[in-house]
C-alpha positions as semicolon CSV with decimal commas, in nm:
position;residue;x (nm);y (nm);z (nm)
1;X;0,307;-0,776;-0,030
2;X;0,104;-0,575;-0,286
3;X;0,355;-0,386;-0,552
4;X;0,620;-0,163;-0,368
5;X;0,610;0,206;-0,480
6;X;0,930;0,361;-0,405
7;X;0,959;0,718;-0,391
8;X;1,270;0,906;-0,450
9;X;1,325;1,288;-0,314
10;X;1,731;1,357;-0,331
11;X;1,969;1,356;-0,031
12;X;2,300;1,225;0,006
13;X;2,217;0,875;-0,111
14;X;2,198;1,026;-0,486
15;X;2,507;1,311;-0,374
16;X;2,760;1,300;-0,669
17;X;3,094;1,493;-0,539
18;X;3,301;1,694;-0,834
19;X;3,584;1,834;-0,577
20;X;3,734;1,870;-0,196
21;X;3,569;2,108;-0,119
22;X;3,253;1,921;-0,136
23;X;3,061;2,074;-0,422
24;X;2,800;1,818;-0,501
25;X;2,465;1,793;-0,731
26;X;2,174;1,536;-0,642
27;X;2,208;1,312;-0,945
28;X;2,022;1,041;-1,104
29;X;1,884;0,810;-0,819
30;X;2,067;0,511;-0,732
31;X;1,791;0,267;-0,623
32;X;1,710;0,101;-0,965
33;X;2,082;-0,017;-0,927
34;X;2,114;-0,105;-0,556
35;X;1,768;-0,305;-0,621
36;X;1,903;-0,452;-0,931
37;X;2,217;-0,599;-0,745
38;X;2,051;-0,689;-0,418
39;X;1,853;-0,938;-0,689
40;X;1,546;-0,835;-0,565
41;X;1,263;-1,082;-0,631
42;X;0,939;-0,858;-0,561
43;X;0,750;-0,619;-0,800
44;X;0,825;-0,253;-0,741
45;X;0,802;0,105;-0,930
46;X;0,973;0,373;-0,853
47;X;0,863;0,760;-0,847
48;X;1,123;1,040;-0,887
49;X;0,897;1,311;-0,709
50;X;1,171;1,525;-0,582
51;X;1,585;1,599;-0,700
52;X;1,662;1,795;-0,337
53;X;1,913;1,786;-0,063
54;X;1,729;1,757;0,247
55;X;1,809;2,043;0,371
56;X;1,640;2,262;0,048
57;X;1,325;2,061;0,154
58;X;1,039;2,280;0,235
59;X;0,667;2,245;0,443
60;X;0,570;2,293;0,065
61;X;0,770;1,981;-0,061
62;X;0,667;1,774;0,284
63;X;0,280;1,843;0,138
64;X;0,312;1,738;-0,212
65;X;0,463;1,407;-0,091
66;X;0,195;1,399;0,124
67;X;-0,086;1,463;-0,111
68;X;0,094;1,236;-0,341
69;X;0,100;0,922;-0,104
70;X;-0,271;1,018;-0,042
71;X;-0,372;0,992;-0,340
72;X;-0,198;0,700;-0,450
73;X;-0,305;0,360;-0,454
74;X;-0,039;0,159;-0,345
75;X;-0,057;0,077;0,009
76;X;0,302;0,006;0,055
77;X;0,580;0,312;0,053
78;X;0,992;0,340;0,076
79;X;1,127;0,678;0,044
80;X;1,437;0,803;-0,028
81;X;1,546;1,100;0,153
82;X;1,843;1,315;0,270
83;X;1,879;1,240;0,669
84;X;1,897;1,632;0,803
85;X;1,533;1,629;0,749
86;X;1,438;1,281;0,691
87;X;1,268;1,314;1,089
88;X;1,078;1,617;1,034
89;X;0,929;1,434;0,714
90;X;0,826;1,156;0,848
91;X;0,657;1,315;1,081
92;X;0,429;1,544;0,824
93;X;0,337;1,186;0,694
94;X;0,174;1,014;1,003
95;X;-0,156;0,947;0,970
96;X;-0,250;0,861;0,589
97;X;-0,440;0,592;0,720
98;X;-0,369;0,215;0,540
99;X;-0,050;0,300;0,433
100;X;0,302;0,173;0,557
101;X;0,572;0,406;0,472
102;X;0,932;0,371;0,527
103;X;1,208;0,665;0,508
104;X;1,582;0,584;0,445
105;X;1,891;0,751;0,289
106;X;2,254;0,726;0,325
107;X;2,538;0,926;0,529
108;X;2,768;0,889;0,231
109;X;2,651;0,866;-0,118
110;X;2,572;0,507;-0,277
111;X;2,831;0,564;-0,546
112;X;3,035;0,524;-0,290
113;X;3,316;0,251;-0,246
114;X;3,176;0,264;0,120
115;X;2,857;0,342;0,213
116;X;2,566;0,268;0,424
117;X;2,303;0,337;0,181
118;X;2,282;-0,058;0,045
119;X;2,208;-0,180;0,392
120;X;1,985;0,097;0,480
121;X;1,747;0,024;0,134
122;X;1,765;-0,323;0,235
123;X;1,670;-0,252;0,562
124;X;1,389;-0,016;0,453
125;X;1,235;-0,273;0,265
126;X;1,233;-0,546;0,508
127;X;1,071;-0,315;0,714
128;X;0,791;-0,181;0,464
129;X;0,689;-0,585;0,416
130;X;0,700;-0,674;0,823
131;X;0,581;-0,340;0,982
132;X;0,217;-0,227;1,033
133;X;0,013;0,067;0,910
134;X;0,206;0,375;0,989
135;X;0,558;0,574;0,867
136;X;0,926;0,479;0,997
137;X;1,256;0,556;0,946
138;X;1,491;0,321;0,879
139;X;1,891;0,412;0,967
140;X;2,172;0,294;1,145
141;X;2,055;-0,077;1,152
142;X;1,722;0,010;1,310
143;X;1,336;0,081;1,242
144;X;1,217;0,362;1,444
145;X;0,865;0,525;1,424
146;X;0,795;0,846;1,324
147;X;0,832;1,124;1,578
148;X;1,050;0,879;1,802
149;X;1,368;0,899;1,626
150;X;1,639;1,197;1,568
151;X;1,972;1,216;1,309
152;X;2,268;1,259;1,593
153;X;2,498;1,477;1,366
154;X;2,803;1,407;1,625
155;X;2,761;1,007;1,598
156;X;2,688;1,035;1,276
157;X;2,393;0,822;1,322
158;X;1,999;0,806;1,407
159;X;1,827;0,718;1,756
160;X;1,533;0,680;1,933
161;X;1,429;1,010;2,115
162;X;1,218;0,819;2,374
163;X;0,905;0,992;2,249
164;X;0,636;0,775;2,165
């Protein structure tokens, strides 16, 4: 695999909490350190395009990531993202031909005790080194493609829609 460009945007994988009643500010993105302990052994950069919850994301925001990844060079892609709109992103980013991108994020913030967001990177970038041309999400201990997959708020998890 060519160098890994990974591109961060916000969501609940960078949440940092400051009371009960869940008052929270995206905060510096925790993917240098999950990659740093995971002792990853592949060359990567990372890109902080975006600082938002998902749910502040806008058609505007979905473009410039767009235009970004367009214009980039890199052919292979993980992105961060909050999961209420992680779906509707991945789906403004099918078809920049030659490039694999993979979405992921976390249901509870990396920082943490428990949380799914070290499994889910992990998973993301087995996926961006094994899967071909195209944009997925990867959640829940699965790869789905884009437009196939939705966030199922009441099992707190993401699944295949049967589209596709």
């Amino acid at each position: 695999m060519k160098k890994l460009l990974i591109v961060t945007t916000g969501g609940t994988i960078d949440k940092i909490y400051f009371d009960d009643l869940s008052q929270y500010e995206i905060g510096e993105s925790q993917i240098q350190h999950i990659l740093h302990e995971g002792l990853v052994a592949f060359d990567y950069d990372v890109e902080p395009l975006l600082h938002k919850d998902s749910l502040e994301m806008t058609d505007d925001d979905r473009l410039r990531l767009r235009e970004y990844i367009a214009a980039d060079d890199a052919t292979h892609y993980v992105i961060t993202h909050g999961t209420d709109t992680m779906a509707k992103t991945a789906e403004a980013l099918v078809g920049l031909d030659g490039k694999t991108i993979v979405l992921t994020g976390a249901l509870t913030p990396a920082r943490f005790r428990t949380t799914d967001a070290v499994f889910n990177v992990g998973m993301a970038v087995a996926a961006v080194q094994v899967a071909g041309s195209g944009v997925y999400i990867a959640m829940s201990g699965q790869v789905f493609e884009a437009g196939a997959v939705r966030k199922n708020r009441a099992e707190n998890r993401f699944e295949a829609t049967g589209r596709n």
